[in-house]
C-alpha positions in Angstrom: 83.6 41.7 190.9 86.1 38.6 190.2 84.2 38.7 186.7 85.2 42.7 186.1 88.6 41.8 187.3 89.4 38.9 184.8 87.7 41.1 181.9 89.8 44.2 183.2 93.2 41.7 182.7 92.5 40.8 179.8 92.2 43.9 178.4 95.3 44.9 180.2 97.1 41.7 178.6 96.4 43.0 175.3 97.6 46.7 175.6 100.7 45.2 177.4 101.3 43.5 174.5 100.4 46.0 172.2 103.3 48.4 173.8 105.8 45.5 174.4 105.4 45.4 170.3 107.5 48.0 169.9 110.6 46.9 171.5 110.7 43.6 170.1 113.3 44.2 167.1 115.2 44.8 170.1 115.2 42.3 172.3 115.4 38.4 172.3 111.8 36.0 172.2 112.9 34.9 175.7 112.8 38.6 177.0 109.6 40.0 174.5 107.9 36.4 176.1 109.2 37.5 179.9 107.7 41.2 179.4 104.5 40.5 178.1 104.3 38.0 180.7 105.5 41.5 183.2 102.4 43.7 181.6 99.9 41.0 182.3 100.7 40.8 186.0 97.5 40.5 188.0 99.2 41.4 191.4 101.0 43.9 192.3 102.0 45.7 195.3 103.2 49.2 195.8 102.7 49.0 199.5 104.5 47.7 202.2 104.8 50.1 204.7 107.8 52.4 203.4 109.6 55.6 204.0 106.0 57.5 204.0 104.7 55.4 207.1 101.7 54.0 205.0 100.2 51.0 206.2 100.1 47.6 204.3 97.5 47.2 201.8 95.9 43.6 201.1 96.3 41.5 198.7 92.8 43.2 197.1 93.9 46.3 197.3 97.2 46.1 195.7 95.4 44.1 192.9 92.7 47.3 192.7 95.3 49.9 192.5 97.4 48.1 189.9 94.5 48.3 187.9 93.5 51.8 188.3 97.7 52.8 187.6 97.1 50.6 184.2 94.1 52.6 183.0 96.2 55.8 183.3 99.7 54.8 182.4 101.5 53.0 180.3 102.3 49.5 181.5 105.3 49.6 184.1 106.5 45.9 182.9 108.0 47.4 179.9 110.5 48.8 181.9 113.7 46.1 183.3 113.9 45.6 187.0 116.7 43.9 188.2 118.1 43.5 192.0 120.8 42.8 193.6 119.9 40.9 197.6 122.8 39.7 199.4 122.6 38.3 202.9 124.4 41.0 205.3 126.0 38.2 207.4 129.8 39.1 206.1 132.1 40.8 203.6 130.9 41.3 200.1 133.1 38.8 197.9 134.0 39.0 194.4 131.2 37.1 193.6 128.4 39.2 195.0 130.7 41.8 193.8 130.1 40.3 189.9 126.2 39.8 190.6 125.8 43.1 191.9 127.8 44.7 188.9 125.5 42.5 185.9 122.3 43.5 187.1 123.8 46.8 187.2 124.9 46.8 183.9 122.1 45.0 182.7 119.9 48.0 184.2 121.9 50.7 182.7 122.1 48.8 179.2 118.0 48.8 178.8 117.4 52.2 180.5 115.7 49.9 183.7 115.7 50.0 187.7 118.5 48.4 190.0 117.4 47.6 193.0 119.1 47.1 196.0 117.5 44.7 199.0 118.5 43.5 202.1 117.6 39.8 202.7 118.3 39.5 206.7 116.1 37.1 207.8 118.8 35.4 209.1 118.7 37.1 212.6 121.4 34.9 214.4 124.1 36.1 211.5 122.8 39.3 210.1 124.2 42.4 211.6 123.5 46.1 210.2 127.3 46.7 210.6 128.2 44.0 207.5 125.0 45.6 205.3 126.6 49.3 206.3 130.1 47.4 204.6 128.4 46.1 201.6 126.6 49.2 200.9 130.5 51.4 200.8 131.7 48.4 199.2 129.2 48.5 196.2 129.6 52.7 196.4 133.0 52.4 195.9 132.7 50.4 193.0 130.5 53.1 191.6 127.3 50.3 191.4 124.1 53.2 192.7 120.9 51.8 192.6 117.8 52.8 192.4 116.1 51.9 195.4 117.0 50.5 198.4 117.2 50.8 202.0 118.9 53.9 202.3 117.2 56.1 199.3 113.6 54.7 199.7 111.4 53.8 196.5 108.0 53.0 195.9 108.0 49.0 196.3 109.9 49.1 200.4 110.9 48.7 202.8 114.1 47.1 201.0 115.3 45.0 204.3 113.1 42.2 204.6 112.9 42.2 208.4 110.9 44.8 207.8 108.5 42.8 205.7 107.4 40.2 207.8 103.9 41.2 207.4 103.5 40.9 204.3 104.8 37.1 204.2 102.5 36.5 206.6 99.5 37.9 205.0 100.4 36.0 202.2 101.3 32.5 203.6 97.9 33.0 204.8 96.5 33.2 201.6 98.0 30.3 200.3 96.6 28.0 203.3 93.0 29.7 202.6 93.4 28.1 199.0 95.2 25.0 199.9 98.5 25.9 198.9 100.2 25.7 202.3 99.2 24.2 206.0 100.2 24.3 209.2 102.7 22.0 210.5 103.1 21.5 214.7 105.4 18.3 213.6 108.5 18.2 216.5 112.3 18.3 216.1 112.3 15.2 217.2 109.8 13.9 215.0 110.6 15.9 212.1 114.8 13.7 213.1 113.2 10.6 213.3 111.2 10.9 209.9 114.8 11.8 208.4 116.2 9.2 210.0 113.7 6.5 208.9 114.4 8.0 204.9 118.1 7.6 205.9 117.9 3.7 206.6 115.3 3.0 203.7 117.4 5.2 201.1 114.2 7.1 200.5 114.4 10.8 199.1 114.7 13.1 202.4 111.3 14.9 202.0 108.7 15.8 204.8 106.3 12.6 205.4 104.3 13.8 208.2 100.8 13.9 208.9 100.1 17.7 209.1 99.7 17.7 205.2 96.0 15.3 205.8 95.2 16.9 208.9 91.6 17.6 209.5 90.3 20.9 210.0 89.6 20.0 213.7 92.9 18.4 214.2 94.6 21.6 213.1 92.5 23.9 215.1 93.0 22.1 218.3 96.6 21.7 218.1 96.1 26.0 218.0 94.3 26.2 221.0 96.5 24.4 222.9 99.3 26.8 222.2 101.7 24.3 220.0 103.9 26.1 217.9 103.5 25.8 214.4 105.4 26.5 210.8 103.4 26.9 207.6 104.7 24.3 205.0 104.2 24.6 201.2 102.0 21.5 199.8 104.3 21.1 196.6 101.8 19.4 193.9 102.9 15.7 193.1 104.6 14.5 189.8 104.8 17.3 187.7 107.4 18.9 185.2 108.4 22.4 186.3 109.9 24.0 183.5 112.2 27.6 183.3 114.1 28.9 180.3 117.4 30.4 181.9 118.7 33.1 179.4 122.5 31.3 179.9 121.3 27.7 181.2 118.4 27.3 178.3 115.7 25.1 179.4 115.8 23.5 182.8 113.7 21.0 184.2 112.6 19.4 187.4 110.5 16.8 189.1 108.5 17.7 191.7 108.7 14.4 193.4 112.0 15.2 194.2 111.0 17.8 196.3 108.9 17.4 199.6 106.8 19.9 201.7 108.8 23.3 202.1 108.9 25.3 205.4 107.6 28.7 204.4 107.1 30.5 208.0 109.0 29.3 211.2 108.0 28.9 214.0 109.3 32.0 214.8 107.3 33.9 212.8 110.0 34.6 209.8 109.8 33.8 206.8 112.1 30.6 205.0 114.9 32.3 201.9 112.8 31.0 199.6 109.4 32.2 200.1 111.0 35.8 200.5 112.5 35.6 197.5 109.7 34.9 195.8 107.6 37.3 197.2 109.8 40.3 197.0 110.3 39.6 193.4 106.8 40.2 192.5 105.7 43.0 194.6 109.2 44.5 193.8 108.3 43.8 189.9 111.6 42.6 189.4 111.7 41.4 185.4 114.6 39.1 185.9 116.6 38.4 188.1 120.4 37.7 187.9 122.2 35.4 190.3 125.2 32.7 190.9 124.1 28.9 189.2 124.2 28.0 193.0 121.1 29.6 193.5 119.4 27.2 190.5 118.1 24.7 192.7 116.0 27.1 195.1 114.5 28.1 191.5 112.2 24.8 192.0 110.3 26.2 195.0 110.3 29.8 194.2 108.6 29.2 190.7 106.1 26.9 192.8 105.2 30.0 195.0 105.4 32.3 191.9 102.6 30.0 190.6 100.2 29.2 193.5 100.1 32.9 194.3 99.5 34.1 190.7 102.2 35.8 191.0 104.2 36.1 187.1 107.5 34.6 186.9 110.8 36.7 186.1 113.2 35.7 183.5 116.3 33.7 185.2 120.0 34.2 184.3 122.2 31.7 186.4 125.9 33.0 186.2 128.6 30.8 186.9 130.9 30.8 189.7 133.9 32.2 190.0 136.8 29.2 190.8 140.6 30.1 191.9 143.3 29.0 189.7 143.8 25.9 190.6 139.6 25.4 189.8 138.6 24.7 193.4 136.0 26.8 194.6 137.4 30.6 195.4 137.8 31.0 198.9 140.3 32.6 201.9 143.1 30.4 201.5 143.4 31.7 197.8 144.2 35.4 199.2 142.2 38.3 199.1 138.6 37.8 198.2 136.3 40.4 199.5 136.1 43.7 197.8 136.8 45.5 201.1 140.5 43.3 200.8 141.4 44.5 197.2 140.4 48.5 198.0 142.7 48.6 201.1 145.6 46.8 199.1 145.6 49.6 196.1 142.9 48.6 193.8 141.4 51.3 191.9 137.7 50.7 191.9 137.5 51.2 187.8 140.0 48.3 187.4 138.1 46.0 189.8 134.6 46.7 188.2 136.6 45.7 184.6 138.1 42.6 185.4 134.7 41.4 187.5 133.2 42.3 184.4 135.2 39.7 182.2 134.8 36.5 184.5 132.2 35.0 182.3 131.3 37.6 179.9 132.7 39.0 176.6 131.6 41.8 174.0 133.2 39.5 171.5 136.1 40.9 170.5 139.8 40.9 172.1 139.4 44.3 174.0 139.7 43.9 177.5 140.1 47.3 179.1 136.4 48.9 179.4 135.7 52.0 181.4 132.3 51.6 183.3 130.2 53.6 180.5 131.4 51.3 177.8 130.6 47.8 179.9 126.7 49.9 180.3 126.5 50.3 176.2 127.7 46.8 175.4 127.0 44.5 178.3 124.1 41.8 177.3 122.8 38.3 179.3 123.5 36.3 176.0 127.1 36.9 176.0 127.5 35.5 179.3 129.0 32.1 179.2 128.4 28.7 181.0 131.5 27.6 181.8 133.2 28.9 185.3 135.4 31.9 185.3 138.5 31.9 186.7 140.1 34.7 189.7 143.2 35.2 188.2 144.6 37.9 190.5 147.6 38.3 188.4 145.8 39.8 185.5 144.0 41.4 188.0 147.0 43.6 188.8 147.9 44.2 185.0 144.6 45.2 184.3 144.6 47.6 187.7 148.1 48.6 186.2 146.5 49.9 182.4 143.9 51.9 184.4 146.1 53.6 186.7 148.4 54.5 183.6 145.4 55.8 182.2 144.7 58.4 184.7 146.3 61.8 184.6 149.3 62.2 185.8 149.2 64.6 188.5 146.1 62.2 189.7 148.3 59.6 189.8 151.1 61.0 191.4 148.4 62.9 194.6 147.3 59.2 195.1 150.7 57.6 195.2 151.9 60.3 197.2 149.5 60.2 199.9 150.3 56.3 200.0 153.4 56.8 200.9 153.0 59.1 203.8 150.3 56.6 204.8 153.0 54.4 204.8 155.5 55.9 206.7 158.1 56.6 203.7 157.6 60.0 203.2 156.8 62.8 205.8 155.2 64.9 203.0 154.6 64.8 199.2 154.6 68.5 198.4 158.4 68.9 198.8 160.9 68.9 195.3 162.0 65.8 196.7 158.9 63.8 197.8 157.5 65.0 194.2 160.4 63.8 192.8 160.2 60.0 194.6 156.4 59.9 194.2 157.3 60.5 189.9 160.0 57.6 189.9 158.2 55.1 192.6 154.9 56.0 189.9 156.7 53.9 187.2 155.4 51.0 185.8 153.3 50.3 189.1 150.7 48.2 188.9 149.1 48.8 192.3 149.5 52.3 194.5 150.3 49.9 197.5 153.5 48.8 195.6 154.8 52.4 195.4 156.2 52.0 199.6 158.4 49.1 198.4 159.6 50.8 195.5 160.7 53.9 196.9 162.2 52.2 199.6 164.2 49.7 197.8 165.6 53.3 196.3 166.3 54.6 199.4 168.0 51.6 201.1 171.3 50.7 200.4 171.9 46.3 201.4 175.3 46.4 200.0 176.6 43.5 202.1 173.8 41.1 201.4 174.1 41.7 197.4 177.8 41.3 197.4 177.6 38.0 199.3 174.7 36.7 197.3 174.9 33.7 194.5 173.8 36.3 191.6 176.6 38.7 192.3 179.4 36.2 192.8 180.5 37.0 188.9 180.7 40.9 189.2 182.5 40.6 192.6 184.7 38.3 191.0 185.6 40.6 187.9 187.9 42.7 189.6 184.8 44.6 191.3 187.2 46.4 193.8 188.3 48.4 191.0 185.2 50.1 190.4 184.7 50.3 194.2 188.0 52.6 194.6 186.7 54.4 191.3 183.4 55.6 193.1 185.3 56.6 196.4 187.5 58.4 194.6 185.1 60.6 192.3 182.7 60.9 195.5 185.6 62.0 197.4 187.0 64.7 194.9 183.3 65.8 194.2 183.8 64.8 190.4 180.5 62.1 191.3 178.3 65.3 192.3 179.2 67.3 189.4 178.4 64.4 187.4 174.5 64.1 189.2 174.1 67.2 188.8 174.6 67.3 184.6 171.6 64.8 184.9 170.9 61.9 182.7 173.6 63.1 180.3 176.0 64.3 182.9 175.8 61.2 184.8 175.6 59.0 181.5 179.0 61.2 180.6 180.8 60.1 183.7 180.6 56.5 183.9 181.3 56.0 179.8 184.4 58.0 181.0 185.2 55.8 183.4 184.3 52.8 181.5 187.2 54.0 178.7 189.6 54.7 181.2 189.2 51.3 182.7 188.9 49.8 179.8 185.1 48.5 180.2 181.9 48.5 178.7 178.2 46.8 178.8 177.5 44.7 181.3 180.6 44.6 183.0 180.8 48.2 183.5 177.1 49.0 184.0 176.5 46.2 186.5 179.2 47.0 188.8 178.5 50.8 188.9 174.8 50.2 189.8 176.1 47.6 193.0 178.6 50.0 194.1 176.4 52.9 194.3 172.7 51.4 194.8 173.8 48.0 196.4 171.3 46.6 194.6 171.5 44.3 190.9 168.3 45.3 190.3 166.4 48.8 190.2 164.9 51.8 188.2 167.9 54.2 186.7 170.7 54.5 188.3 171.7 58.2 187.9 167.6 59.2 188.9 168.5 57.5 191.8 171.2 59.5 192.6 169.4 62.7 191.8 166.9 61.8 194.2 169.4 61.4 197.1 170.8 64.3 195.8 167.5 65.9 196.6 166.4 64.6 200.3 166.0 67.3 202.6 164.6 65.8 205.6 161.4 64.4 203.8 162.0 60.8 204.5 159.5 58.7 207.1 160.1 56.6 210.0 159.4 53.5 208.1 161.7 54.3 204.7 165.1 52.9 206.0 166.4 55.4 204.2 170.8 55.3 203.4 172.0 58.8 202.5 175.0 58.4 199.8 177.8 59.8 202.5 176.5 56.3 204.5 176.9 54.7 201.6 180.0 55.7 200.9 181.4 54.7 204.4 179.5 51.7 204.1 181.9 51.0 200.2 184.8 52.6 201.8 185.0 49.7 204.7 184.1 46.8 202.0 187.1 47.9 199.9 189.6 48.1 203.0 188.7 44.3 203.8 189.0 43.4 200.5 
């Protein structure tokens, strides 16, 4: 039977690749090398108990049914498998954010499979409320996969709590061939071993005796109800060797590495013998991850290899650093996706810029929409060096999309933003249409649209007349202009002009600017204090059109100053002065 087996593999070897031939023009030698590899596989599982209640198979019979698939179909491994695994013990941040979106892409690009998986072995930190976070997180950045927890596939269950059978089944497999032992080493004496590496300056690697242990030894230490964690023996002095798609070739000792936990104590598995697993019986062909995940590459590869298991193709992205290249984290702002949805950012923009920190089509276009990232994206044009968050070209990039949307999109979103915010009561009324148009302008995020429309709407008169900036205008005979505006408000001349619009209003103050014999700066900068109280702001003569316009469509929150306040408010300045 072993015999048949290795004869059937071989066969299957050379079909695999046979059909990998034909995609070779189009792919790399690193990826044909990886796929063949794929096609060759010699076990494979399609059956962890799933969605349809079927019980585990063994390791035999996954290995007979792969076989009887590969007489009837074309190899699978032709086909890219990529995942995406994050630990649901928080937020998703930017940088799962960018590792979720590459294997997308990368999936999309080559017609393939994204996976999602839920590694929460971690019981003490993983809760289903941050995985139910993650998941509307990743569907509101548009990234659907395949499979995964919530829309089944052929290779689950997709949480790994839900596997622990099959690790188990496994790690017993690898002690029946001398991969792995038992361990019933203490804390205490697994503290006092580190401690006696600590005060030698020897490498901190496990030194116990559990490795030699005698059958007998073993089998006592069971009966007597120890508890026990299944280490991997990791093979001594030799070169493990990986060639990362963006790292090239990467080697380690294994000398530097001592005996690995695999199972607790517990009963769960260790990160790294998960991984390794789920990999394989998920048929992931490569897997995409952060270069701080390159060092747990050393033991997964050792599993991968003492289970027979074929190793994926590795692509180690590099992290994302703030601007001022520490490591990103909460003290630079906002760093969770959850963060940049609630303040504004549209979900196009964030899955553009993520797609820039480390990767280029190789040209100067920066603005992608999702379907042109999917045509264009490739592993080899991922670079080495660490990208920088730069939320600042963050918000210009949010500000091109949002310009790109239709208008009347634009202005529903922006509208219902600011009755969210308490600055409008509706945003179906003439005038709420008309503040949602001007606070649209030149935004950059929605959330900015409240502070626009209320620096409109507010009059701080007082504050800008006392300030440093407006000591000059003040100073230039600015009571003139003040008596000007009283008197046109007062005679209605000032309302006549708002009404004529842009050229009405335009009109009126050149008319006042010859009869006062002014012009630029020193009559345009004074007209806009006097009636906006501000130095600063969109058009003047809009924003009179829009108080023009309020009919009781103002918020709580706006701190809103009609132009009759205004003009009470000018009118008592210009008596004390």
């Amino acid at each position: 039977r072993l015999l048949g087996s290795i004869t059937f593999a071989a066969f299957g070897f050379a079909y695999a690749s046979k059909m990998a031939g034909t995609m070779r023009g189009m792919m790399s030698p690193l990826v044909q090398r990886g796929l063949i590899a794929r096609n060759a596989m010699c076990f494979i599982s399609r059956g962890a108990k799933g969605s349809s209640g079927r019980s585990t198979q063994n390791v035999r019979a996954a290995v007979a049914e792969a076989a009887a698939a590969t007489k009837t179909a074309q190899p699978t491994g032709t086909e890219v498998r990529v995942r995406f695994a994050p630990s649901p013990t928080g937020n998703l941040h930017v940088g799962g954010a960018r590792t979720a979106l590459f294997n997308y892409l990368y999936a999309k690009r080559h017609g393939g499979k994204f996976v999602l998986r839920i590694e929460d072995t971690d019981t003490a930190r993983s809760t289903r409320t941050s995985e139910e976070a993650m998941v509307r997180d990743l569907k509101w950045l548009g990234l659907d996969w395949d499979e995964g927890p919530d829309v089944g596939g052929p290779h689950g269950p997709y949480r790994q709590s839900e596997r622990t059978h099959i690790y188990k089944e496994l790690a017993d497999k690898l002690v029946a061939a001398g991969h792995a032992y038992p361990c019933f080493c203490t804390d205490e004496e697994l503290d006092a071993m580190k401690k006696e590496a600590e005060e030698k300056k020897l490498p901190p690697i496990y030194r116990g005796k559990w490795a030699t242990a005698s059958k007998e030894e073993v089998e006592a230490m069971k009966a007597s109800g120890a508890p026990y964690c299944y280490r991997f023996r990791v093979p001594k002095n030799q070169e493990v060797k990986i060639s990362d798609i963006i790292r090239g070739e990467v080697t380690w000792n294994t000398d530097t590495l001592g005996d690995f936990v695999l199972l607790r104590s517990n009963g769960y598995p260790v990160y790294n013998f998960c991984v390794a697993v789920d990999d394989c019986l998920m048929r992931i062909t490569h897997v995409i991850r952060a270069e701080e995940h390159l060092p747990n590459t050393l033991r997964q590869v050792l599993i991968y290899d003492a289970l027979g298991f074929p190793r994926p193709i590795f692509s180690h992205v590099s992290l994302i650093l703030a601007p001022d290249k520490s490591k990103l984290s909460k003290r630079h702002g906002a760093t969770s996706v959850g963060e940049f949805k609630s303040q504004g950012f549209l979900a196009p923009a964030m899955v553009n810029y993520l797609s820039l920190l480390g990767w280029n089509d190789g040209t100067e276009q920066e603005i992608f929409a999702k379907d042109e990232l999917s045509a264009k994206f490739s592993l080899e044009r991922i670079t080495k060096s660490p990208a920088v968050f730069d939320k600042v070209k963050l918000g210009w990039m949010n500000g091109q999309h949002l310009k790109a949307l239709p208008e009347a999109e634009v202005e529903a979103l922006v509208g219902s933003a600011l009755v969210e915010a308490g600055v409008l009561t509706s945003h179906t009324t003439p005038f709420a249409k008309l503040a949602v148009k001007m606070a649209s302008k030149n935004l950059e995020l929605v959330g900015d649209a409240a502070g626009v429309l209320k620096d409109m709407l507010a009059y701080p008169l007082a504050d800008t007349v006392a300030s440093a900036d407006a000591k000059a205008v003040v100073e230039d005979n600015f009571k003139e202009i003040v008596d000007v505006v009283l008197a046109a408000y007062a005679s209605g001349e000032l309302a006549t002009a708002v009404k004529g619009g842009h050229d009405g209003f335009k009109a009126w103050v050149n008319g006042v600017g010859k009869a006062q014999k002014r012009k630029g700066k020193r009559l345009f900068m004074p007209m806009r204090v006097a009636l906006t109280g501000r130095m600063h702001g969109p058009d003047v003569g809009e924003q009179l059109e829009l108080l023009a316009a309020e009919a009781g469509d103002v918020g709580p929150d706006a701190g809103y100053v009609p132009l009759a306040a205004r003009m009470e408010a000018l009118k008592a300045w210009s008596a004390s002065h």
